[in-house]
NUKE-991243 format. One record per atom (N, C-alpha, C, O): x negated, y, z negated. Coordinates in steps of 0.05 Angstrom, whole numbers, plus 32768, in hexadecimal, padded with zeros to 4 digits. Example, Ala and Ser with C-alpha at 12.3 -4.5 7.8 and 13.67 -1.06 7.14 Angstrom:
BEGIN
7EF87F8E7F64;7F0A7FA67F64;7EF87FBE7F64;7EE37FBE7F57;7EFF7FD37F72;7EEF7FEB7F71;7EFE80017F63;7EF480177F5F;
***
This chain:
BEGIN
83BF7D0881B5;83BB7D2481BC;83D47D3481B5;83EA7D2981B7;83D17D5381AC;83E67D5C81A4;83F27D6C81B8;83E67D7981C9;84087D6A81B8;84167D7681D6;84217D9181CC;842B7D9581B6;841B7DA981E6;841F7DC781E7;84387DCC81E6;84487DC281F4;843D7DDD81D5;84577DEA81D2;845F7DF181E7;844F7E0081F1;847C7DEB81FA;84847DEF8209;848C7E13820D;849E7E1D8201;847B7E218221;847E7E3C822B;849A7E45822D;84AB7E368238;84A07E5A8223;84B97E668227;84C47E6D8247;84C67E85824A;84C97E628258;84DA7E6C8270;84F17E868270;85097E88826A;84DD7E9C827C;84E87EB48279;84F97EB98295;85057ECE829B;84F77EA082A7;85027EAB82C6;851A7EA982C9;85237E9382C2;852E7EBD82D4;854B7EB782D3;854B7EA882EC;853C7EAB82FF;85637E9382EA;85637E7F8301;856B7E85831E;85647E7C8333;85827E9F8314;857D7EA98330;85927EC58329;85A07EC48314;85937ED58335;85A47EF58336;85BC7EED833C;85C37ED98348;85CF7F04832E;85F47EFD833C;85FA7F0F8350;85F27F268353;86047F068358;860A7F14837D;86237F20837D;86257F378386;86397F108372;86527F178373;86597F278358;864B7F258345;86727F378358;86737F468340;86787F30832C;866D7F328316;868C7F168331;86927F108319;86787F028312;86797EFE82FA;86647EF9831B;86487EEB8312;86427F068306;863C7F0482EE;86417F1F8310;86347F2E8302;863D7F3382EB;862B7F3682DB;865A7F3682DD;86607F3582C6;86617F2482B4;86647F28829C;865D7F0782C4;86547EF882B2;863A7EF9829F;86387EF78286;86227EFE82B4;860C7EFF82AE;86037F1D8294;85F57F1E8280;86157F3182A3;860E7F40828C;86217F3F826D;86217F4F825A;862B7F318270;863B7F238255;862D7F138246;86367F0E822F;86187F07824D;86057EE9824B;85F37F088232;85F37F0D821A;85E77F15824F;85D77F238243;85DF7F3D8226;85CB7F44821A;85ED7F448220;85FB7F528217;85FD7F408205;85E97F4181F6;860B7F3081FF;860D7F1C81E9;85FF7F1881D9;86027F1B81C0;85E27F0C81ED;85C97F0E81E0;85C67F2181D6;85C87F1F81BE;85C37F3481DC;85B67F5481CB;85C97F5681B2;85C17F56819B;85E47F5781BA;85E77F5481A0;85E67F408183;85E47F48816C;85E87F25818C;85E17F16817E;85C17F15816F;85C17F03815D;85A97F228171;858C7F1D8175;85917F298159;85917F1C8144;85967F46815B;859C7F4E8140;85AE7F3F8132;859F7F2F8127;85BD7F3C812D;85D37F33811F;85C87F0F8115;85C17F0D80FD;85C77EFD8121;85BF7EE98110;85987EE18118;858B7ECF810C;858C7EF3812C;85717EF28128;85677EDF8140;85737ECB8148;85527EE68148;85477ED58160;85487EB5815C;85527EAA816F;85427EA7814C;854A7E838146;85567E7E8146;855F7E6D8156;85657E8E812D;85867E8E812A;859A7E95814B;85B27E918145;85987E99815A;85A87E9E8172;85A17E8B8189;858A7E898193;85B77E7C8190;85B37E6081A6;85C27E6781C0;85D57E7881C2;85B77E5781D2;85C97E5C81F0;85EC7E6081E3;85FC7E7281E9;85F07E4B81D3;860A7E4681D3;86197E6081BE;862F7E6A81C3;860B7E6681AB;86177E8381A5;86187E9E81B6;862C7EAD81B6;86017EA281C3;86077EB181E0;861F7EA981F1;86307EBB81F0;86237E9B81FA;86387E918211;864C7E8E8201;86607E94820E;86557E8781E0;866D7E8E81D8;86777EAC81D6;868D7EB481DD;865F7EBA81CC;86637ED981C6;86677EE981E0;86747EFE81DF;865C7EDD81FB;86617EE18215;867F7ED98217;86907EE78222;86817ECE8211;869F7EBF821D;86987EB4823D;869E7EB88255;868D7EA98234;86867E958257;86827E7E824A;867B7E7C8233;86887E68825C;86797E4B825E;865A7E43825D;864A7E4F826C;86527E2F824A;863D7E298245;862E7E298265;86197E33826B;863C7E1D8272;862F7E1A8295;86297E2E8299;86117E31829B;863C7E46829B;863A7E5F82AB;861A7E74829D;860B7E8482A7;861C7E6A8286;86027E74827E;85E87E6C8292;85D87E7782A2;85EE7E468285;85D47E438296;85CA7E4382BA;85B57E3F82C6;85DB7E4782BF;85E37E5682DB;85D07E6682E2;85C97E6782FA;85C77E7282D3;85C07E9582D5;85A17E8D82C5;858C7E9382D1;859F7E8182AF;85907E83829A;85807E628295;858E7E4E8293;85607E618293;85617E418294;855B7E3C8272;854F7E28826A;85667E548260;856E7E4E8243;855F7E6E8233;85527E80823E;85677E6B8214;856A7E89820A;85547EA0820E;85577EB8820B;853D7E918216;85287E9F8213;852D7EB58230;852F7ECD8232;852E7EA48242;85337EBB825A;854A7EC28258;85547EBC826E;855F7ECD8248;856F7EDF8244;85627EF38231;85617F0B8239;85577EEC8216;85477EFD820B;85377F0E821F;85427F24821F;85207F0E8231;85167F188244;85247F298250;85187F3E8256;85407F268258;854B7F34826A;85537F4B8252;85507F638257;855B7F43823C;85637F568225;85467F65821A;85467F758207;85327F5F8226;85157F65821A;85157F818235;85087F968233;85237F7D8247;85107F908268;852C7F9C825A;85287FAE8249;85417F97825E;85607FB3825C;85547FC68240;85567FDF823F;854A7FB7822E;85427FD58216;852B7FDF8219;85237FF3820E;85197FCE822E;84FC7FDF8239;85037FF58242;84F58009823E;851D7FF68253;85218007826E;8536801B8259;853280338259;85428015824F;855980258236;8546803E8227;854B80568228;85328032821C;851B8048820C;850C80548221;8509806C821B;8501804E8239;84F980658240;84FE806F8254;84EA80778261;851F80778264;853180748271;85338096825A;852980AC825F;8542808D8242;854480A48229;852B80B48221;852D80C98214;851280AA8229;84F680B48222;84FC80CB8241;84F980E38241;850180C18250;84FF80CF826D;850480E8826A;84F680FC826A;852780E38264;853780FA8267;8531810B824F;852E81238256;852C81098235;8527811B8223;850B812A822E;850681418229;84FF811E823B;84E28128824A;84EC81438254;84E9815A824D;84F981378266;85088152827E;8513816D8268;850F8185826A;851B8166825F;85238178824A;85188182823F;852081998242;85048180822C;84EE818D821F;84E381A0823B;84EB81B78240;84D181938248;84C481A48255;84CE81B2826D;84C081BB827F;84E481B3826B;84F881C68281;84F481DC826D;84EC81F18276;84F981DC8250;850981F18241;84E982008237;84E782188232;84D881F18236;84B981FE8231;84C1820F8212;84B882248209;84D381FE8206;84D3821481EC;84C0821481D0;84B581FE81D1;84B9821F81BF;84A5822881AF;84A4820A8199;84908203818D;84B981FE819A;84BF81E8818D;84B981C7819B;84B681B18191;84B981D181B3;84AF81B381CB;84AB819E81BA;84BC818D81B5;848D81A281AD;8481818781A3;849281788192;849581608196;84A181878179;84B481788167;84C7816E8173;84CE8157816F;84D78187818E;84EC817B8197;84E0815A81A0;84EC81498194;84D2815381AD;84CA814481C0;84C3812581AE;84C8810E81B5;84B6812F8198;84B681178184;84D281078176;84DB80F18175;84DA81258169;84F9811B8160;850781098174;851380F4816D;850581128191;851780FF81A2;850980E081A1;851480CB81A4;84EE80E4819D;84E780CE81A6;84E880B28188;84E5809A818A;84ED80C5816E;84F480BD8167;851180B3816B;8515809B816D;852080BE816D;854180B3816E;854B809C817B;855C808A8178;853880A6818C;853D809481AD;8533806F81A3;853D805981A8;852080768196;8515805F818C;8526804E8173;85278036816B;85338064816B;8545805C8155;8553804E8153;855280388147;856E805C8165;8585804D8174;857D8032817A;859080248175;856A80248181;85628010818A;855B7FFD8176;855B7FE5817E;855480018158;85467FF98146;85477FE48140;85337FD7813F;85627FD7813A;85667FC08138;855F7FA1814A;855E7F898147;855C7FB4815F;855B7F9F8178;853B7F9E8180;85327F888185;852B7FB58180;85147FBE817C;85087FA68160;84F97F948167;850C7FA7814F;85067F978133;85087F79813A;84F67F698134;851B7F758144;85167F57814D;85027F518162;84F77F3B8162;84FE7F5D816F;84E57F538189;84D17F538179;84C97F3C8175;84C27F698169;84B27F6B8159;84AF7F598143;84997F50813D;84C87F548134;84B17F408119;84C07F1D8124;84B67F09811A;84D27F1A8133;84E47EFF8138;84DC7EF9814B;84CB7EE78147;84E07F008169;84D77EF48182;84BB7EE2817E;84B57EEB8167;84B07ED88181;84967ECC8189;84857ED0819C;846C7ECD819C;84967EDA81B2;84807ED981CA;848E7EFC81D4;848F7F0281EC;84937F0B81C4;84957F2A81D4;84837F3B81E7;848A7F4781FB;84667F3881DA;844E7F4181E4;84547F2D81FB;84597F3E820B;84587F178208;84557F0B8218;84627F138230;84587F0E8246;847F7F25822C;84927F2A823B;848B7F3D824F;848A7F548246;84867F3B826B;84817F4D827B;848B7F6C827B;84807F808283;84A67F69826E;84A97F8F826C;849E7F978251;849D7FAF824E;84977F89823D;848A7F908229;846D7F96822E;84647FAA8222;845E7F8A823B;84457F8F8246;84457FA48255;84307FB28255;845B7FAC8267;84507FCB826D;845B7FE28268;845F7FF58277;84627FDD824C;846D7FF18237;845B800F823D;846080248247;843E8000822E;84298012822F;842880258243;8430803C8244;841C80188254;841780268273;842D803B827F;8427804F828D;844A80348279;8465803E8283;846180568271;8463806B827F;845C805D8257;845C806E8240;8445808B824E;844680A28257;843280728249;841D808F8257;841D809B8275;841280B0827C;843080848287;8436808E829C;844180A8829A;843880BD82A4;845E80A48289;846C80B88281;845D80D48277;846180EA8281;844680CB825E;844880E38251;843080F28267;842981098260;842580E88281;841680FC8288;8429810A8297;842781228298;843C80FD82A4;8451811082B0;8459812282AE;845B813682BC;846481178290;846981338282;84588146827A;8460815D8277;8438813D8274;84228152826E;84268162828C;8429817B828A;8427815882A3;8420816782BC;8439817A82BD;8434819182C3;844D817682B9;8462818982B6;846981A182A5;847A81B382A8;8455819D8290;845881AD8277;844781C5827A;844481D58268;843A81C68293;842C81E0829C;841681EB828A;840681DC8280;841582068284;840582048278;8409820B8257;83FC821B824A;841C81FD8251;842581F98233;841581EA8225;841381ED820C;840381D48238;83EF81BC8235;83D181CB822C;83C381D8823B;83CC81C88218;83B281D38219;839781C4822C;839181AC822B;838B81D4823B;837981D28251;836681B68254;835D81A98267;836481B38236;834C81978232;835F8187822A;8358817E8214;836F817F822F;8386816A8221;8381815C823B;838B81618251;83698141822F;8365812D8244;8375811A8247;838C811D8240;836C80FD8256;838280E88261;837080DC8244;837C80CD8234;835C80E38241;835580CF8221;836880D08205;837380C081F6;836580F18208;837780FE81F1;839380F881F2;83A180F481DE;839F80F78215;83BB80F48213;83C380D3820C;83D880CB8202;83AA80C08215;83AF80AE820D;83B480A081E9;83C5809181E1;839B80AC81DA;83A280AC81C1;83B880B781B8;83C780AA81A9;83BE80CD81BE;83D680DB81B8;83F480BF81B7;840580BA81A6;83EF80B481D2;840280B381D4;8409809581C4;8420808E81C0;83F4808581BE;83EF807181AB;83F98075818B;840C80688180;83E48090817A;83F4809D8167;8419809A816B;842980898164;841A80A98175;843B80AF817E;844E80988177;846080988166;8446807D818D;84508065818F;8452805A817A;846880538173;843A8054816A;84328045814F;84448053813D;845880488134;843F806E8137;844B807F811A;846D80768124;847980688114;8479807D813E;8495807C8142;849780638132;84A1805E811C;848C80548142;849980348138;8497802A8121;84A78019811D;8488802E8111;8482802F80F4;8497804280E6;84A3803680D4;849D805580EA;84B6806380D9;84CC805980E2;84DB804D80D2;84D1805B80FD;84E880488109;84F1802980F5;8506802480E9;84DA801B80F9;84DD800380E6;84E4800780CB;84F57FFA80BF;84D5801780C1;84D1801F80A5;84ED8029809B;84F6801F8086;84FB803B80A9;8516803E80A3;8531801E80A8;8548801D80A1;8526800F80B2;853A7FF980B0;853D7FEC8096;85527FE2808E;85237FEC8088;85227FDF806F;851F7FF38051;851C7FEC8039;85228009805B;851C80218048;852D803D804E;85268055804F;854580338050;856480468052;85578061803E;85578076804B;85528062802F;854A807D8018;852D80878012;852480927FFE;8521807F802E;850A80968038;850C80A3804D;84FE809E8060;851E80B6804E;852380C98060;850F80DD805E;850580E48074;850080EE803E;84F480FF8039;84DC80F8804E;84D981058062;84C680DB8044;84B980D5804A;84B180D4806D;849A80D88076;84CA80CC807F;84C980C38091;84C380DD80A3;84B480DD80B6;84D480F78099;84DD8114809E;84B881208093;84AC813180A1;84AF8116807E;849181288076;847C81148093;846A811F80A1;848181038093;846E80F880A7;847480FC80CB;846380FC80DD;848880FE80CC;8492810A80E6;8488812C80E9;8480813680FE;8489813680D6;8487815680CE;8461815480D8;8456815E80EB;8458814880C8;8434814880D3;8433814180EB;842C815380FA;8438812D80F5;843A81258108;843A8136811E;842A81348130;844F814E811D;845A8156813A;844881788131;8446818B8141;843E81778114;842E818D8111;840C8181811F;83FF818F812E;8405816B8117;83EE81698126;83E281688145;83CE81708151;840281568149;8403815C816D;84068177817C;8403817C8194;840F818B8164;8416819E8175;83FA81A9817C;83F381AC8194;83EA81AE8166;83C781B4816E;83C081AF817A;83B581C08187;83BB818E8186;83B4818A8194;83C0818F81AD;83B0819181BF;83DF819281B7;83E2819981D0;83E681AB81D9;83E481AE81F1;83EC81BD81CC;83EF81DC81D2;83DF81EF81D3;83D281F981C1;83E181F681ED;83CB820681F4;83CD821F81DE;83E3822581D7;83B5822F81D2;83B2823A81C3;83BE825C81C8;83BD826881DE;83C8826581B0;83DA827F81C6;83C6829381C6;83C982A881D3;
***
């Protein structure tokens, strides 16, 4: 009989209490993040983390019962990083209610997504089990949490029939096109025109649809 690939263990072994556990631990993690990019999810072992940490192989596993649940923990800190930055650009847009909202509000959400790209790119085409990762699973839900928030705040800038159906597609479009140009610029440095004409429709089609009509 053929035996199951052993499940990734995403559980950290236990929290640091004291400061210096806590700087350990976020050295572990930090390490990781940066290493993921740089030599790639396979390519990166407990033992290159904990060198790039500058900690002891122990002190890792201390904390960690091996790379995958450090990945995880580096999977929830850029869950909470993007829309932490999705938040506050929120507040902003619709405090200022200006004639421009919708582009402003995309551009950020492009950026926001940007800054991240590299690290973003690895969960997506390297990790194996991303979809699996509990803050990746409630990406979705957290997103449209957000964007009705922000629909409810945006008064009546929102045009009247702009349903939870509509805001939901909306907000799918949005996700998909970001991350697709997002990506698309990692490997395609000299489509700026392109990325700028598809962002341009983009924040012209949304605007129809959300703006209440003058």
């Amino acid at each position: 009989m053929q035996r199951s690939a052993k499940e990734p263990d995403f559980t950290v072994r236990k929290l640091p209490a004291q400061r210096r556990s806590r700087e350990t631990f976020e050295a572990v993690v930090t390490a990781c993040a940066w290493l993921l990019p740089e030599r790639g999810y396979v390519g990166t072992t407990t033992n290159h983390i904990a060198e790039r940490a500058g900690v002891n192989i122990s002190s890792l596993y201390e904390y960690f019962p091996g790379k995958d649940a450090i990945v995880a923990v580096v999977a929830e800190r850029l869950v909470e990083r993007v829309l932490d930055g999705l938040a506050a650009g929120a507040l902003d847009v619709v405090s200022r209610q200006r004639e421009d909202a919708v582009r402003r509000w995309i551009e950020h959400i492009y950026e926001t997504v940007a800054r991240e790209r590299q690290l973003v790119a690895v969960f997506l085409y390297q990790v194996p089990y991303t979809n699996s990762l509990p803050s990746v699973q409630a990406v979705g839900e957290r997103i449209l949490d957000l964007s009705q928030q922000i629909r409810e705040h945006a008064g009546g800038f929102v045009h009247p029939d702009f349903s939870n159906a509509t805001l939901r597609l909306v907000v799918n479009l949005v996700t998909s096109t970001i991350m697709e140009l997002v990506l698309a610029s990692e490997g395609d440095p000299g489509g700026e025109g392109d990325r700028a004409e598809l962002l341009d429709e983009l924040i012209l089609r949304l605007d129809g649809w959300i703006r209440t009509p003058a």
